[in-house]
C-alpha positions, 0 to 999 in steps of 0.5 A, spaced: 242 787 799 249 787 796 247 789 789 251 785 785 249 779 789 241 781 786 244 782 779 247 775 780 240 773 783 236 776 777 242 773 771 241 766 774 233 766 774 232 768 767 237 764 765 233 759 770 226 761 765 230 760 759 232 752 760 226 750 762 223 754 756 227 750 752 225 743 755 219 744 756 220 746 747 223 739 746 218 736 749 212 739 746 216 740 739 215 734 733 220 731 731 224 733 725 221 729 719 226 725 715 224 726 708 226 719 704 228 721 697 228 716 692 229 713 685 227 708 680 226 707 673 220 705 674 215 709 669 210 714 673 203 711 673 206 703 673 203 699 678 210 699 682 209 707 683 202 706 685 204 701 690 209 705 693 206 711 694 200 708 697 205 706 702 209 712 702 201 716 703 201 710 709 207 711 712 206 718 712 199 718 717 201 712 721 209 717 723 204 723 724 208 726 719 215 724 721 217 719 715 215 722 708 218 718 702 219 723 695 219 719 688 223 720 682 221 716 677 222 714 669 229 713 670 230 722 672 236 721 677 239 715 672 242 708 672 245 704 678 252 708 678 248 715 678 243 713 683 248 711 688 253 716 687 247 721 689 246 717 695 253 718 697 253 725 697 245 726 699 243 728 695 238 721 694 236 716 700 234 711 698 234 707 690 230 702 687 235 697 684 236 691 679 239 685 682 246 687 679 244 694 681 248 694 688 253 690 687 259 696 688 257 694 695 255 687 697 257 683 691 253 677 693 246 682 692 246 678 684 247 672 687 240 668 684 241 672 677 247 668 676 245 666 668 242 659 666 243 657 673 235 656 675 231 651 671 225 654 673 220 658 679 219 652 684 227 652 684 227 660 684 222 659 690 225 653 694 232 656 695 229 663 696 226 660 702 232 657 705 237 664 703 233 670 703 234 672 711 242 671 710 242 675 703 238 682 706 242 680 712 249 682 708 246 688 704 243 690 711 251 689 713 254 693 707 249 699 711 243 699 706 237 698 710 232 693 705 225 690 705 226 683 701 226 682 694 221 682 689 221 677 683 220 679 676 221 672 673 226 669 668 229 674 663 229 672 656 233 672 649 229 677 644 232 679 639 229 682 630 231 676 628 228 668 631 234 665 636 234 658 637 242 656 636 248 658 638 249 659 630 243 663 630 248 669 635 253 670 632 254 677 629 248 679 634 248 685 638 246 682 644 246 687 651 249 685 658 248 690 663 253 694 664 258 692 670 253 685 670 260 681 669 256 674 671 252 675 664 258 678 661 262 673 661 257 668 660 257 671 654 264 670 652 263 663 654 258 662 649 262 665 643 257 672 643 261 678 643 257 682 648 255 690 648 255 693 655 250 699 657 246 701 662 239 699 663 237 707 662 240 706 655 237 700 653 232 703 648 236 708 645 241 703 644 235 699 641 232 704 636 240 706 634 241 699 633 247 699 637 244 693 639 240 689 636 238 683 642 236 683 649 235 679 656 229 681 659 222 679 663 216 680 659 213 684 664 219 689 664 220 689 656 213 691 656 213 697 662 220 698 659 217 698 651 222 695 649 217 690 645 216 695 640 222 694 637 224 686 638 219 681 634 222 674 637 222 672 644 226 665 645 222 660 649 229 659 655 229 662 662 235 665 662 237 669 669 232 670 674 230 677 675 229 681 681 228 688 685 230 691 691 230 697 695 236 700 698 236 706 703 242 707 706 242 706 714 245 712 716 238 716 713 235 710 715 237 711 723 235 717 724 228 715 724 225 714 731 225 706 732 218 706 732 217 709 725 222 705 723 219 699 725 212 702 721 217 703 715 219 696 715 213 693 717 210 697 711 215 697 706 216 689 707 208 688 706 209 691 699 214 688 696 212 681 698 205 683 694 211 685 689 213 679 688 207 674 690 205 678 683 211 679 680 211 671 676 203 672 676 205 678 672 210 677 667 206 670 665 200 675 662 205 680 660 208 673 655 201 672 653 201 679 650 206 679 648 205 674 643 198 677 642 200 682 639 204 678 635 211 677 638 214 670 635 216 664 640 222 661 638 223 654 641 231 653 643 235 647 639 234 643 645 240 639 644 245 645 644 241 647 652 245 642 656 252 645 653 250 652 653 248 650 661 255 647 662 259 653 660 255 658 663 255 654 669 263 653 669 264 661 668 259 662 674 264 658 678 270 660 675 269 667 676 266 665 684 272 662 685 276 670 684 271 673 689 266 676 684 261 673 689 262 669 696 263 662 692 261 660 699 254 662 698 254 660 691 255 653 694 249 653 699 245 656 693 247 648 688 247 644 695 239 646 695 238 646 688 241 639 688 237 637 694 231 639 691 232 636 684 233 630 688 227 631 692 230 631 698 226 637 701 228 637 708 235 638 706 240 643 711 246 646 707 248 651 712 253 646 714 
């Protein structure tokens, strides 16, 4: 036999060895896990941690390994801003964000906690149910994969010193979130000259006195030990309060789409318990408040429908630049007018 034809022979049969070595490697390889690396300024230990690693440890079996979530708590990886600057560069996956918190990427996420436009939860409810689907739909757009929204109740005024009037704010340090502009603005429109900082600040800004008042849930002043530091809370539901979580798509897609399908399907589950408990919480958390001796301030309700209709008109105002689709701000007053008329049955998509 020519000798170079059994060379060639014997040069293809090994290369023959080597790829069916490396399909048959392929084949009985796991998959590459994805490590889903994300922060929140939830304290470790809280409920919310404890949920979310108990889903992360489901996760976890049910992938066989291939989907792991990593969690930095406490606040560690920053405010909103940071926590995105890192998603960008992957350095995190995923974050757990404020309403307000991923506004940089679909303005619309703060739609429901524009200030002073809810009068109190079944309204929250009644127009969730009909625009929730479309909200995570325009974040799922933006390219950040979302598991639904978890309510945290109405924020309210607490300030060291009793609130109860327009009189009663001036010269007070109230805090606004920074890049929160809806509250900012609302602000202005009720003569209060507003500090902004982030959320990661607040109690530092508190203890320096750099402010002095602030707009939260109980549940979260409590988790947050901002109560520690304010002594009067106002009886007025301010803005709504909700938590996402955002993982950005192209982490999200490279999971297999069966784990995908567990990730949501978990994810999804926990944060309807989130906000199933989420009101249930923040109203025991204002009871212990008040029984450690935070005071109640009734609001001058005469002053209450002046100080909506200024809100309410910056709201609009600030809409109608494209701060947020003013469409949708539109869809959103359609149902609340139709469920403070009693019509429940109304369609405002049209």
């Amino acid at each position: 036999m020519n000798p170079s034809l059994t060379r060639k022979a014997s040069c293809w049969q090994f290369a023959r060895h080597i790829i069916i070595g490396l399909i048959l490697f392929c084949l009985v390889s796991p998959v590459y896990a994805q490590t889903i690396k994300l922060a929140t300024i939830a304290p470790e230990g809280s409920p919310w941690m404890d949920s979310m690693r108990a889903g992360a440890v489901e996760i976890d079996k049910r992938t066989d390994g291939r989907v792991k979530f990593k969690f930095y708590g406490g606040g560690v990886q920053g405010n909103d801003k940071q926590v995105l600057r890192k998603m960008r560069i992957g350095q995190l996956q995923g974050g757990a964000f404020t309403a307000n918190g991923l506004i940089e990427v679909q303005n619309n996420s703060q739609l429901y906690a524009l200030p002073m436009l809810f009068n109190n939860l079944e309204e929250v409810q009644f127009v969730r149910k009909h625009m929730d689907d479309k909200l995570r739909g325009l974040i799922e757009e933006a390219g950040y994969a979302n598991f639904g929204f978890a309510g945290g109740g109405f924020a309210r005024l607490m300030s060291n010193r009793p609130i109860a009037n327009l009189e009663d704010l001036q010269g007070r340090k109230v805090w606004v979130p920074d890049g929160d502009r809806f509250g900012y603005e609302a602000s202005k429109a009720l003569g209060i000259s507003p500090v902004t900082m982030p959320l990661t600040d607040v109690m530092t800004g508190l203890q320096t006195e750099l402010i002095d008042t602030i707009m939260s849930p109980p549940a979260a002043t409590i988790i947050l030990q901002w109560n520690t530091r304010v002594s009067y809370i106002t009886e007025l539901p301010v803005s709504y309060i909700y938590a996402m979580i955002a993982i950005e798509r192209k982490y999200f897609d490279r999971i297999q789409a069966d784990d995908q399908v567990i990730v949501r399907e978990v994810m999804e589950r926990i944060y309807q318990e989130f906000d199933q408990q989420g009101n249930s919480d923040n109203q025991k958390a204002y009871k212990a408040l008040i029984d450690n001796g935070m005071k109640p301030v009734a609001p001058d309700r005469g002053q209450v429908p002046e100080w909506r209709n200024a809100v309410q008109k910056s709201n609009r105002r600030l809409a109608s630049e494209g701060v947020i689709d003013i469409r949708l701000l539109n869809e959103l007053e359609c149902y609340l007018d139709g469920f403070r008329a009693g019509n429940l049955a109304i369609d405002c998509t049209q």
